[in-house]
C-alpha positions, 0 to 999 in steps of 0.5 A, a space after each residue: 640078693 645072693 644072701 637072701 636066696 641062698 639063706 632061704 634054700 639052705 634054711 641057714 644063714 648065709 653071708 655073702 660080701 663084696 671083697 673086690 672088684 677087678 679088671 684083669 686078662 681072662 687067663 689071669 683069673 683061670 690060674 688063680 681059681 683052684 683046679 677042681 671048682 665049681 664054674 657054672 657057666 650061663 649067658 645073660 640074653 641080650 647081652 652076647 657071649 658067656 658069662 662064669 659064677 665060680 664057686 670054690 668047693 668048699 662053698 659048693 659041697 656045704 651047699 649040697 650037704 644042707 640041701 640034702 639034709 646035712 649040717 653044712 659042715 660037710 670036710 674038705 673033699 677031693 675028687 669029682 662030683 656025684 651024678 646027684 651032686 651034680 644035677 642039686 648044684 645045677 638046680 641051686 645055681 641055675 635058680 640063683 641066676 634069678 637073683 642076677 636078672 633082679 640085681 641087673 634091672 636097674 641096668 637093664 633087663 637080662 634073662 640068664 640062662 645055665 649053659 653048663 656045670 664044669 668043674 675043671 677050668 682047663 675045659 673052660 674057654 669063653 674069651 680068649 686068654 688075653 682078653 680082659 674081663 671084670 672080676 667080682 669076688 664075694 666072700 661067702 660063709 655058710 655055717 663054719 664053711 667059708 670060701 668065695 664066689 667069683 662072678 667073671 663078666 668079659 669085657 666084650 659081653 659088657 661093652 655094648 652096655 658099659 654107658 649104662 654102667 656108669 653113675 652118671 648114667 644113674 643119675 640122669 636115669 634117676 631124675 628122668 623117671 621122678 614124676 614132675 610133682 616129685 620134682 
């Protein structure tokens, strides 16, 4: 959903792979991510509790560049982010959380909603250090850019909804809604 979204918003081709899936504690992932990043902070109701898609800049500053006319070969910057750069990241993160909502419906039905745009994870504290969360990294390319999208899911946001999660679950969800002349 991300490649479709994306590709249609930067009127070039995107290509976004899942590289990995991990479990690790929350202040793992916080050292790991580079000290200016994009982290775009939402809350997917019902579910309670804050969730992060982690952008690495590179990503992110090919994004504004296209979104503002450019090539999306934008350079390696250093440095914070422009008032406008901001408010465009904002509004292309914020609308891909649409995609989200529609990846999550066959789990269950979610509206996520932006909380906030940081970009130094010192500033972000959403569990506790100790707690562990579910890692899910995409590698992106846009153009000649390419870095990855974290998406960070805590566990104790997941947990009331981890019965669903499983391929069992699937299953049994699967045959309950065929129709008995499918069947």
């Amino acid at each position: 959903y991300l490649t479709t979204y994306f590709s249609a918003q930067l009127r070039t081709f995107v290509q976004i792979n899942v590289v990995q899936v991990e479990q690790l504690p929350y202040d793992e992932f916080i050292r790991s991510i580079p000290k200016m990043t994009i982290l775009n902070i939402f809350e997917a109701e019902p579910l309670e509790g804050r969730l992060v898609l982690e952008v690495h800049p590179n990503v992110a500053f090919a994004m504004v560049d296209r979104m503002l006319g450019g090539s999306g070969n934008s350079s390696q910057r250093t440095g914070s982010l422009t008032e406008i750069e901001t408010i465009v990241m904002e509004r292309i993160f914020s609308r891909a959380l649409d995609s989200l909502q529609e990846a999550w419906k066959t789990v269950m039905d979610i509206t996520p909603r932006m909380e906030a745009l940081e970009t130094n994870p010192q500033f972000m504290q959403i569990v506790s250090p100790n707690e562990t969360i579910a890692l899910i990294s995409l590698s992106t390319k846009i153009g000649d850019m390419t870095g990855m999208i974290n998406l960070c899911l805590p566990h104790v946001v997941i947990e009331p909804i981890m019965s669903k999660l499983s391929v069992h679950h699937w299953f049994i969800s699967q045959k309950k809604t065929k129709a008995p002349e499918e069947e």
